[in-house]
C-alpha positions as CSV (number, residue, x, y, z in Angstrom):
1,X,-7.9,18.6,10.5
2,X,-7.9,16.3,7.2
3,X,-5.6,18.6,5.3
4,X,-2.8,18.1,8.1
5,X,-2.6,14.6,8.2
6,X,-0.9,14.4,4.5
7,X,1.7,16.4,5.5
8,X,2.2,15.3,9.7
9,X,4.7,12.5,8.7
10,X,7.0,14.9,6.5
11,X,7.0,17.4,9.4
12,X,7.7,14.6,12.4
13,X,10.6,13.5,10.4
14,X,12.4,16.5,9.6
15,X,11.7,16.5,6.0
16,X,9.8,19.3,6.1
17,X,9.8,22.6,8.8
18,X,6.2,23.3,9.4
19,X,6.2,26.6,8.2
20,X,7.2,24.9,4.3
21,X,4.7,22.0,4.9
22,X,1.7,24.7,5.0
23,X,3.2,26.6,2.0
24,X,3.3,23.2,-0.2
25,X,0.0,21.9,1.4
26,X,-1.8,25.2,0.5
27,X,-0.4,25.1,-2.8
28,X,-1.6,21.3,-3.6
29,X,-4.7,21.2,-1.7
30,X,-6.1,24.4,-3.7
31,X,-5.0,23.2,-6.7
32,X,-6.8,19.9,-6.0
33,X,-9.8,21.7,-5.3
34,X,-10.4,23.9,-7.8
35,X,-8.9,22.2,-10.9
36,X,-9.7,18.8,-10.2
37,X,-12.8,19.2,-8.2
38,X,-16.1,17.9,-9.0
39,X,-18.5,19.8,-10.3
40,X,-21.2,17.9,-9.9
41,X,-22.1,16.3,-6.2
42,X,-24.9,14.3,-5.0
43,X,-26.7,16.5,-2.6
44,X,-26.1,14.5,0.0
45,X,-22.9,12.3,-1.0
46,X,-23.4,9.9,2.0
47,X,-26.6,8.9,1.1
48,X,-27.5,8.2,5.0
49,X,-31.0,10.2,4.0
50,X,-33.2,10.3,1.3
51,X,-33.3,13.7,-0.2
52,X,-36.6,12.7,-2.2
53,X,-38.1,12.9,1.5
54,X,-37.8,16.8,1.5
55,X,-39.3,17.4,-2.4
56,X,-42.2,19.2,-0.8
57,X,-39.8,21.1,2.4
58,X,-37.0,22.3,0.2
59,X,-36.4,25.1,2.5
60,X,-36.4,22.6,5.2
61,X,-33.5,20.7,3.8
62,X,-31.9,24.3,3.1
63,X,-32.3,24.6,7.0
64,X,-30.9,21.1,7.9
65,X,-27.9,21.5,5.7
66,X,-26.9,25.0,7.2
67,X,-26.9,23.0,10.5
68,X,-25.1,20.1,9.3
69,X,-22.1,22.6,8.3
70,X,-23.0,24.2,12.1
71,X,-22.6,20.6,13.7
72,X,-20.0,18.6,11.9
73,X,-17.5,21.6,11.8
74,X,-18.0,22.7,15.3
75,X,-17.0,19.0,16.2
76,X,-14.2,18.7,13.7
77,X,-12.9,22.7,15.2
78,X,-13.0,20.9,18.2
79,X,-11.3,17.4,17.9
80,X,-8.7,20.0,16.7
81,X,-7.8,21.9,19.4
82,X,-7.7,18.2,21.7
83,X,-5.7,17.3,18.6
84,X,-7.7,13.9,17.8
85,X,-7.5,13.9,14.3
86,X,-11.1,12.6,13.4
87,X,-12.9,12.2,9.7
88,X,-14.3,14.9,8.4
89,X,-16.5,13.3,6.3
90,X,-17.7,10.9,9.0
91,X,-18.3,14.1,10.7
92,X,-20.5,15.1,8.3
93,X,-22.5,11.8,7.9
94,X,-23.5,12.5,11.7
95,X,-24.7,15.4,11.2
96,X,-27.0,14.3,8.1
97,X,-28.0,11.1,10.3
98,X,-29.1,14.1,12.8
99,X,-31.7,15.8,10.8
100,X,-32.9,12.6,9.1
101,X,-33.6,11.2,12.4
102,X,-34.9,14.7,13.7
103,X,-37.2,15.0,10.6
104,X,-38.8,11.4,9.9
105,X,-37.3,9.4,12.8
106,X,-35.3,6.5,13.0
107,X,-37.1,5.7,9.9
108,X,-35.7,8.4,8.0
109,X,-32.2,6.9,7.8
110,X,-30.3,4.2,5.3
111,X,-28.9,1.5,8.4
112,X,-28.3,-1.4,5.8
113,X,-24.3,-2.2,5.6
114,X,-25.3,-3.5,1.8
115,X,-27.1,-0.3,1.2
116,X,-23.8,1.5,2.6
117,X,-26.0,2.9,5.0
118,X,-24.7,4.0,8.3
119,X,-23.5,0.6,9.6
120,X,-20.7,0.7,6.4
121,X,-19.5,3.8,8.1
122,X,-19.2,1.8,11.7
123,X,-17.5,-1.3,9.8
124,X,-15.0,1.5,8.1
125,X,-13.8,2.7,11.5
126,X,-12.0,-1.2,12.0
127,X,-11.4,-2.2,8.2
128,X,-9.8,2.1,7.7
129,X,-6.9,1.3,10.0
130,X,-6.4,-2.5,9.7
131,X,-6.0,-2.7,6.2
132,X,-3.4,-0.2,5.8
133,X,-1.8,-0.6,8.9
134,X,-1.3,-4.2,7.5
135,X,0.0,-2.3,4.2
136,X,1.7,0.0,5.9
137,X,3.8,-2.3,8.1
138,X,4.5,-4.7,4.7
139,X,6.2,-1.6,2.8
140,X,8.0,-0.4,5.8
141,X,9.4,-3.9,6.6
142,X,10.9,-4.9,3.5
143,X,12.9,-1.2,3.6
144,X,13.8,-2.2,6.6
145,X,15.1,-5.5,5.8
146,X,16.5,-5.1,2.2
147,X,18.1,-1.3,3.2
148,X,17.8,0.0,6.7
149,X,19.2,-3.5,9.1
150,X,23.0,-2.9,7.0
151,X,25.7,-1.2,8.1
152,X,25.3,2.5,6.7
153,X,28.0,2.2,3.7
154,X,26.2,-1.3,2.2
155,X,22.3,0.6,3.3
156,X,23.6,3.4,1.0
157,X,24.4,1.7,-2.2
158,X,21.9,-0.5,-1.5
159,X,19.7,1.8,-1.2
160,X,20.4,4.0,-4.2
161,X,19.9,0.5,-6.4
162,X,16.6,-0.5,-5.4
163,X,15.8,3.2,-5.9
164,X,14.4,2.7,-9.0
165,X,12.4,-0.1,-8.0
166,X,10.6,1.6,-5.1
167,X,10.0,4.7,-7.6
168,X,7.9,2.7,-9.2
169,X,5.8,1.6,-6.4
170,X,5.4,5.2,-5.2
171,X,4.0,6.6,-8.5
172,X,2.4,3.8,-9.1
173,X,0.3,3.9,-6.2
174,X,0.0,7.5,-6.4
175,X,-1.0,7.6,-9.8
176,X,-3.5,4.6,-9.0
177,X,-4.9,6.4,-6.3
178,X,-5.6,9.3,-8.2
179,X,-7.2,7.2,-11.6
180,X,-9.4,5.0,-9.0
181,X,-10.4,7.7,-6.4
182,X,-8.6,10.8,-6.4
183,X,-10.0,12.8,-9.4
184,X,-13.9,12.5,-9.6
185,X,-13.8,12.7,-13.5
186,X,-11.6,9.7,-13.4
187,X,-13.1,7.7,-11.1
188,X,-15.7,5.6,-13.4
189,X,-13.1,4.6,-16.0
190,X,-13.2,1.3,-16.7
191,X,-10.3,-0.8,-15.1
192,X,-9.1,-1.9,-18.1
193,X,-7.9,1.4,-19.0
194,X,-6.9,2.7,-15.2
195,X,-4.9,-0.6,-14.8
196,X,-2.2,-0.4,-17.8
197,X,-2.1,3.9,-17.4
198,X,-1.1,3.0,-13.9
199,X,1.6,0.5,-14.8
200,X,3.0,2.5,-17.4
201,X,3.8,5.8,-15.7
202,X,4.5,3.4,-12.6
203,X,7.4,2.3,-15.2
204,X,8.2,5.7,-16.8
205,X,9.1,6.8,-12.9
206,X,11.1,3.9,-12.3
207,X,13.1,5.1,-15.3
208,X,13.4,8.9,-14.4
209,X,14.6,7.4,-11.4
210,X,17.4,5.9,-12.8
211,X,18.3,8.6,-15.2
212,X,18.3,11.6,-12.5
213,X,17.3,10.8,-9.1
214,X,20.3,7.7,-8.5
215,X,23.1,9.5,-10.0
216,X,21.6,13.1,-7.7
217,X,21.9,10.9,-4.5
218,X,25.2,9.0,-5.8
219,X,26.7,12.3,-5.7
220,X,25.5,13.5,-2.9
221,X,25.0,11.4,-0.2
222,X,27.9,8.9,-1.3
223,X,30.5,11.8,-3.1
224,X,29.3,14.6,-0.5
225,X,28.9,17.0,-3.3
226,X,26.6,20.4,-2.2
227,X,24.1,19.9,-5.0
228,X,20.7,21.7,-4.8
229,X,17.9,19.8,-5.0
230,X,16.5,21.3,-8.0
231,X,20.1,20.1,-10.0
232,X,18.2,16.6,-9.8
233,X,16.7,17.2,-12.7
234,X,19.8,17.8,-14.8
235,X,22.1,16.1,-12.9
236,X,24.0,14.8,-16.0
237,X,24.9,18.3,-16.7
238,X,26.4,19.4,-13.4
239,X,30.2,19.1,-13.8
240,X,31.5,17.1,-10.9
241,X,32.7,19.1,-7.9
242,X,31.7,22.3,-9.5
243,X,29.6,23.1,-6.7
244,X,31.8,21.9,-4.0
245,X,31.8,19.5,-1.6
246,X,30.5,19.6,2.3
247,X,31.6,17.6,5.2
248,X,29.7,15.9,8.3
249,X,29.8,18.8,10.3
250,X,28.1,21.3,8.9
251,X,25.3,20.6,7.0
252,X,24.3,21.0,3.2
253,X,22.5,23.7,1.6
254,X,18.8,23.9,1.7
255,X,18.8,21.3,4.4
256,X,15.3,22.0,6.6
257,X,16.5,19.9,10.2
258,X,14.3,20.9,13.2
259,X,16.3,22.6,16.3
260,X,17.9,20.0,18.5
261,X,17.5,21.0,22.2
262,X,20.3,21.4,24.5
263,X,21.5,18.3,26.4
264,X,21.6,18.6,30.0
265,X,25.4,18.8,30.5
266,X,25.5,21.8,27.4
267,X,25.4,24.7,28.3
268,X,24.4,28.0,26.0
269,X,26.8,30.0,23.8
270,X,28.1,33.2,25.4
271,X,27.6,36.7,23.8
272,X,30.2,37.8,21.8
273,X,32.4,40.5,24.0
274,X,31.1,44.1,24.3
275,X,27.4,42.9,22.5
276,X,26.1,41.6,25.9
277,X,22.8,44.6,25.8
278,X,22.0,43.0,22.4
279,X,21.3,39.4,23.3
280,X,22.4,35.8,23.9
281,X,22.7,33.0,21.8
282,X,19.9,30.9,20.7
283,X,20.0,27.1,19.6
284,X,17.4,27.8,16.9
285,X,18.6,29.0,13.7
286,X,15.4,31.6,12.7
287,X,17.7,33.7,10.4
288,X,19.7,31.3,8.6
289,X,23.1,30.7,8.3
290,X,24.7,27.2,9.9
291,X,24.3,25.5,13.5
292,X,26.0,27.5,16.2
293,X,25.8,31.0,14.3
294,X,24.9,33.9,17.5
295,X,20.9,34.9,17.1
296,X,19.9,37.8,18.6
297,X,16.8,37.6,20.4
298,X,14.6,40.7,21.4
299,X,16.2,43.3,23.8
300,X,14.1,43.8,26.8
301,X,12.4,47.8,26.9
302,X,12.5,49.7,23.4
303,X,9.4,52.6,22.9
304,X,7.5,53.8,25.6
305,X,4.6,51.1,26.3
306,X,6.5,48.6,24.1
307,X,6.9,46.1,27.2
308,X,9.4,43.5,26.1
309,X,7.9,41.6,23.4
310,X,9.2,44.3,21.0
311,X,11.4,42.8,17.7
312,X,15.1,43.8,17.5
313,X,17.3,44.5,14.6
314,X,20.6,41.7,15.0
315,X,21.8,45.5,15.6
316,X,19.9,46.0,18.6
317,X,17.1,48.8,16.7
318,X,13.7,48.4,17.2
319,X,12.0,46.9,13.8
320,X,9.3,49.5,12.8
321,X,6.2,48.5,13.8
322,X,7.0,46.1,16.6
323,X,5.8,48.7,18.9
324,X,2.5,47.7,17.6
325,X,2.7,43.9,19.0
326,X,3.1,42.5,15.2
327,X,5.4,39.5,16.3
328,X,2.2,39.2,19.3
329,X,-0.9,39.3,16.3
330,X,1.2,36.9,14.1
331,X,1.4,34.4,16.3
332,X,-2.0,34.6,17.2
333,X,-3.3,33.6,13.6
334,X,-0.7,31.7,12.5
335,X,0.8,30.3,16.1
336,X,2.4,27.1,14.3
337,X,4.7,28.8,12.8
338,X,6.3,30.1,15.8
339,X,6.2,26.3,17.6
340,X,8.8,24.0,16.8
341,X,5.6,21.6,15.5
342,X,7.3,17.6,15.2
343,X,10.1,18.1,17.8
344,X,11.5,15.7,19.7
345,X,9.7,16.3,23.6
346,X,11.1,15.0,26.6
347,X,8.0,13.3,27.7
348,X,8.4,11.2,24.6
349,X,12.2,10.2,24.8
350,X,11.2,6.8,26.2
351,X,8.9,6.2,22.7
352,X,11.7,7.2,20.5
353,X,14.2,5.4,22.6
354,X,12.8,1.7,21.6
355,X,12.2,2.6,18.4
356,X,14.8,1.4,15.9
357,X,16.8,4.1,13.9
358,X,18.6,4.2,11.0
359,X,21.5,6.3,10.2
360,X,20.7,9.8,9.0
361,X,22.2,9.8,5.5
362,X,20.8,6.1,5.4
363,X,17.0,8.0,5.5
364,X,18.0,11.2,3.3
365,X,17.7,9.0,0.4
366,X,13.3,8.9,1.5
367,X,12.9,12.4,1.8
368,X,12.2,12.6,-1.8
369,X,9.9,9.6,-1.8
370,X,7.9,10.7,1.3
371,X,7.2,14.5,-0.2
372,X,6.3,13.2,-3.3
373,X,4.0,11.0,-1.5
374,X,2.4,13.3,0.9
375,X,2.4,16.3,-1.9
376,X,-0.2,14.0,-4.3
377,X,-1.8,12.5,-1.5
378,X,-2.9,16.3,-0.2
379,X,-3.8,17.2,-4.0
380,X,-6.4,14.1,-4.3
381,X,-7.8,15.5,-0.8
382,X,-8.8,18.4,-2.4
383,X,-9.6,16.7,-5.5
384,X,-12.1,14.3,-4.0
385,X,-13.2,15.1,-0.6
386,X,-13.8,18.4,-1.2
387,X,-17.7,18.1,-1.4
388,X,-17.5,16.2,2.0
389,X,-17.0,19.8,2.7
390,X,-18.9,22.3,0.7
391,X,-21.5,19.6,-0.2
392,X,-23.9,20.9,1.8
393,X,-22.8,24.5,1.6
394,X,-23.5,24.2,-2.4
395,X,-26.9,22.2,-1.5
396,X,-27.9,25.4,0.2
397,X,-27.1,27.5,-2.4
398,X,-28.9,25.1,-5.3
399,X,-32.2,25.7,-3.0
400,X,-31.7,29.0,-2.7
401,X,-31.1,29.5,-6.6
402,X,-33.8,26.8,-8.1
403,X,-36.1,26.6,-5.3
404,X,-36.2,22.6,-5.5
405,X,-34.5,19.9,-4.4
406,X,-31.7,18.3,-6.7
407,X,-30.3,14.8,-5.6
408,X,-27.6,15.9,-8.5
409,X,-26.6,19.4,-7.2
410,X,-24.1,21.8,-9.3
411,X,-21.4,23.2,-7.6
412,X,-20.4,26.3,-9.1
413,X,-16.9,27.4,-9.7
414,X,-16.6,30.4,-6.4
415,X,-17.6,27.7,-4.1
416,X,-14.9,25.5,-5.2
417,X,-12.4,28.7,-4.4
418,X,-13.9,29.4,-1.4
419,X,-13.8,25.9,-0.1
420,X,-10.0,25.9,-1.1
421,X,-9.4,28.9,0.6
422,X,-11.1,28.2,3.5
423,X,-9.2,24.5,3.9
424,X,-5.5,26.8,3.7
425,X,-6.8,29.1,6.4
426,X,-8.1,26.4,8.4
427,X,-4.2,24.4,7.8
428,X,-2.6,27.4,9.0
429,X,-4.3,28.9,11.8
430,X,-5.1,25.4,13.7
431,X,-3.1,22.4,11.1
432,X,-0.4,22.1,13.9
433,X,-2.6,20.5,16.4
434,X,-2.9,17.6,14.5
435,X,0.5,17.5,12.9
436,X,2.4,17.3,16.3
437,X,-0.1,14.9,17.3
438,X,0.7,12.5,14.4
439,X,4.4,13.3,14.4
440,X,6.8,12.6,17.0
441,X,4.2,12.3,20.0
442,X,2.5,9.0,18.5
443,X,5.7,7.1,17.5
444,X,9.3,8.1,16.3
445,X,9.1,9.6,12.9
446,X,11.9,9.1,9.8
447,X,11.2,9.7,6.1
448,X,11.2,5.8,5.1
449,X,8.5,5.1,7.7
450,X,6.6,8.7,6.6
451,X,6.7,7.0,2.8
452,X,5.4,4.2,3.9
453,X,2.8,5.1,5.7
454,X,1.4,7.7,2.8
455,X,1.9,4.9,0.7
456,X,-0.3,2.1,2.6
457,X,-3.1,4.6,3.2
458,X,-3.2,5.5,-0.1
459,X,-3.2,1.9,-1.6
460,X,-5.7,1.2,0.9
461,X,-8.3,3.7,0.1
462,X,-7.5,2.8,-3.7
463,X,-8.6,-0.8,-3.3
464,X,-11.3,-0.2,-1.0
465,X,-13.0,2.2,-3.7
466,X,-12.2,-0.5,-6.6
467,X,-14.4,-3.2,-3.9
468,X,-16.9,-0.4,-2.3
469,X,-15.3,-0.6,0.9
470,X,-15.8,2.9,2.7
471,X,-13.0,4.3,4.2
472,X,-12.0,6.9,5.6
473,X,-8.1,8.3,5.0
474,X,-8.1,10.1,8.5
475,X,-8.4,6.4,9.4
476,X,-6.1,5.1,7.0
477,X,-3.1,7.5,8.1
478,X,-3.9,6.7,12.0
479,X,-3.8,3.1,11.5
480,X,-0.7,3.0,9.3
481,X,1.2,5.3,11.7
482,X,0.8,2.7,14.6
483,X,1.3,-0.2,12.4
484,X,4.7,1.2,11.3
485,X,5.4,2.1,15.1
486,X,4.8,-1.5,15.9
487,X,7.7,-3.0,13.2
488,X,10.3,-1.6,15.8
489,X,9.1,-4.8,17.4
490,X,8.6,-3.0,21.0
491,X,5.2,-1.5,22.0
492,X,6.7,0.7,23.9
493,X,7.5,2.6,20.8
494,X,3.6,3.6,20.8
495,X,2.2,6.2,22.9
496,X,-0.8,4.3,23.5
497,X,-3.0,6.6,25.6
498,X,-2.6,8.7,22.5
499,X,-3.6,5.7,20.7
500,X,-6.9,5.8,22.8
501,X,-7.5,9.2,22.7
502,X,-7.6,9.4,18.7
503,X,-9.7,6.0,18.9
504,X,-12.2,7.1,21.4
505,X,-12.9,10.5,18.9
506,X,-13.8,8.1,16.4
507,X,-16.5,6.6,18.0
508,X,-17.5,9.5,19.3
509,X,-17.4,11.9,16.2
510,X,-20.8,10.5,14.0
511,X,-22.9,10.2,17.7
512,X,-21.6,13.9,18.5
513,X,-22.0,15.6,15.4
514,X,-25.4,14.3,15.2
515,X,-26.8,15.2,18.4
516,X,-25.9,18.7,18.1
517,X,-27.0,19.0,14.4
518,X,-30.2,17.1,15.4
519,X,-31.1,19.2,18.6
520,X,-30.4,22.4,17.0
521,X,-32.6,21.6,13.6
522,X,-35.6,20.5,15.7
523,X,-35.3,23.5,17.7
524,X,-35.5,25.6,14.8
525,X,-37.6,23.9,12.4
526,X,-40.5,22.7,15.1
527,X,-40.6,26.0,16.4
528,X,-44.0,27.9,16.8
529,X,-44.9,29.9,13.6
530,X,-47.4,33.1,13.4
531,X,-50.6,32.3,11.8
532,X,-50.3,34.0,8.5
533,X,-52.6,37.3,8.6
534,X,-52.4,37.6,11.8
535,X,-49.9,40.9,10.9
536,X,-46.7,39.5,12.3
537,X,-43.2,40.9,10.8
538,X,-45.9,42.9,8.4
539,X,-45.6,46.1,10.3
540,X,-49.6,45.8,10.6
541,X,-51.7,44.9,13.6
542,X,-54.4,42.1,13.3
543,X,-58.3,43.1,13.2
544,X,-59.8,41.9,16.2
């Protein structure tokens, strides 16, 4: 749930197919995890209960962590599949409040805001989204005015000027974010010494920028030259045109667009004469190649008790081991891949239709901005919130190892792995719930308002851990998102039942996780016990 929100912006706007967003996320979330990690955790990192409580019951705490990880992430699996994306960690926090209350009573929990007890975690779900909605929308609106209000040739060169300029903002943020909350070991620095590192390679950006990445869009969005991506970074070698030159109608190479549907007055490509058994034309382009290429879809039949969900060769022979429903068992792990996750739907046109758009090459120039964004914003989620996750999994383990509570418990190394591991899986098998419900379905998505957004929730959490504000960036993403919606200056741009729906899990994610952590660790820990030597689980019978 929390890994998809960093990349649901990239993948609503095109900049990013699904399928790519996973692979980069997976990449930068495990890295996150297990290189810049924290070792160290407090046992309970919300301090909503008092661990000293439990010095004599460490088994007892053992048992009300197991059922915290059994309560918050059944909650958080699913808000998933409704698609509200909700806060982990906040998710987690009920679930503690749950067996404090369940052990010691209403007595056995931190309530004080000052104390950042439980009512700082209320007071985050209104200051989260405010704050960097309010951010949000400030970025997004000077783009808007300075670049994307001009007519497309002026937005261009305007544009590619100021790039520098906003190069600097993004890294600066993003490097910010990472000194002041994104990598524990950074964290405690001193200001002094966060504030000019942040500046500086804030600067240093701003000049790469102007070395490579204006002349790499110069060239091509403004010359049209077919330059990779990757030539960016030695741009100043490339000869000019000697990698050719592409026109309007067909689109450059490596470009990642989502499949447009058919209009209702187009009408599908006809098989090519004599190839009719084979198949017929789809919109989608799933083997590559550009727009309006024939695909050939499955031929209907093929082995014996194959039914028709077999996998055909383009030259109509079975793929080996299609007979075996492989296509079928892939897309029930992994069914995101095979769902066109961020398109436009028709029950949305009205939304995107009063939303203001820019033109297309206008909003090329953000794609690099909003992956860089969303690619460090995932790494400093698995940099930082990571014990959210296995906190309590590692507390287990610590009790299990030492046989005593630690309010300072070590996390080894494996756990680290496993949690990274198990975020990737998690991303892939269910992260498109929550991506489609960010993208497209909330409000009209476009690389400058994806960077924007990343960039307000990020600056957002980064002050509020300078001021020991808690927030949550579940939250900050959500409340950014609509913020941004709302510069088209039409609500009609927001879906706002959605708006509700995400809202209403909010409230409801700390009382629900707590309930069903509570109830479940008072069933098992007040439970009737055998009187020792009365021969239960001994294999003996009692003397009468």
């Amino acid at each position: 749930n929390d890994v998809a929100n960093a990349f649901a912006n990239a993948v609503g706007s095109g900049t990013l197919t699904h399928k790519t967003a996973c692979m980069v996320a997976c990449v930068w979330e495990f890295v996150g995890v297990v290189a810049l990690g924290s070792n160290v955790s407090d046992t309970i990192r919300t301090k909503m209960v008092d661990v000293g409580l439990f010095k004599h019951d460490p088994y007892v705490l053992a048992t009300g962590m197991s059922f915290v990880n059994v309560g918050s992430g059944g909650w958080v699996l699913v808000a998933t599949l409704l698609s509200m994306p909700v806060s982990t960690t906040h998710s987690v926090v009920g679930a503690v409040l749950g067996i404090g209350i369940a052990a010691f009573g209403w007595q056995g929990v931190v309530w004080d805001f000052n104390k950042k007890g439980f009512l700082s975690v209320v007071a985050s779900w209104f200051i989260s989204p405010a704050l960097s909605g309010a951010l949000a929308a400030i970025f997004y609106m000077t783009v808007k005015i300075l670049i994307l209000k001009y007519p497309d040739d002026i937005a261009i060169k305007r544009g590619i000027m100021l790039m520098p300029l906003y190069l600097f903002w993004t890294f600066g943020i993003i490097w910010g974010f990472l000194f002041m909350k994104g990598i524990p070991a950074l964290s405690k620095e001193p200001y002094s010494l966060t504030a000019p590192l942040t500046v500086g390679l804030g600067v240093f950006h701003g000049l790469l920028g102007f070395i490579f990445v204006c002349p790499w869009l110069r060239r091509t969005i403004v010359d049209k030259e077919n330059l990779p991506w990757y030539t960016m970074f030695y741009v100043p070698c490339v000869g000019v045109g000697s990698m050719g030159y592409y026109s309007l109608t067909d689109p450059k190479v490596g470009d990642e667009k989502p499949p447009q549907p058919l209009q209702a007055t187009q009408q599908p490509m006809q098989p090519v004469q004599g190839m009719q058994n084979m198949g017929q034309y789809s919109g989608q382009n799933m083997m590559g190649g550009y727009p309006g290429m024939m695909q050939q879809q499955p031929m209907m039949g093929g082995y014996p008790g194959m039914g028709g969900g077999g996998m055909m060769s383009p030259y109509g022979v079975p793929i080996m081991g299609s007979a075996f429903g492989a296509e079928d068992f892939a897309k029930s792990i992994v069914p995101g891949f095979f769902k066109d996750v961020g398109g436009i739907q028709e029950a949305d046109a009205h939304l995107h239709a009063a939303a203001f758009q820019a033109d297309s090459m206008v909003e090329e120039m953000f794609k690099f901005l909003q992956l860089s964004s969303c690619c460090f914003f995932s790494l400093s989620h698995g940099a930082n919130d990571v014990a959210n996750a296995v906190g309590p999994f590692a507390t287990v383990w610590n009790i299990y190892s030492t046989g005593i509570v630690d309010k300072k418990a070590p996390v080894p190394i494996w756990i680290l792995v496993y949690g990274g591991i198990a975020l990737d899986i998690g991303l892939l098998v269910m992260g498109h719930h929550i991506m489609a419900a960010l993208g497209n379905r909330l409000t009209l998505q476009s690389p400058s308002r994806g960077f924007c957004i990343e960039l307000g929730a990020m600056f957002t959490v980064m002050i509020a851990s300078k001021l020991g504000i808690p927030v949550s960036t579940t939250h900050c993403i959500s409340g950014a998102t609509v913020a941004v919606g709302l510069c088209n200056g039409n609500t009609d741009a927001i879906n706002w039942r959605l708006v509700a729906i995400i809202f209403g899990g909010w409230l409801i994610t700390c009382p629900a996780a707590a309930f069903v952590t509570g109830i479940s660790f008072w069933a098992v820990v007040a439970a009737p016990r055998p009187t020792p030597g009365n021969g239960f689980f001994t294999g003996s019978v009692p003397q009468k």
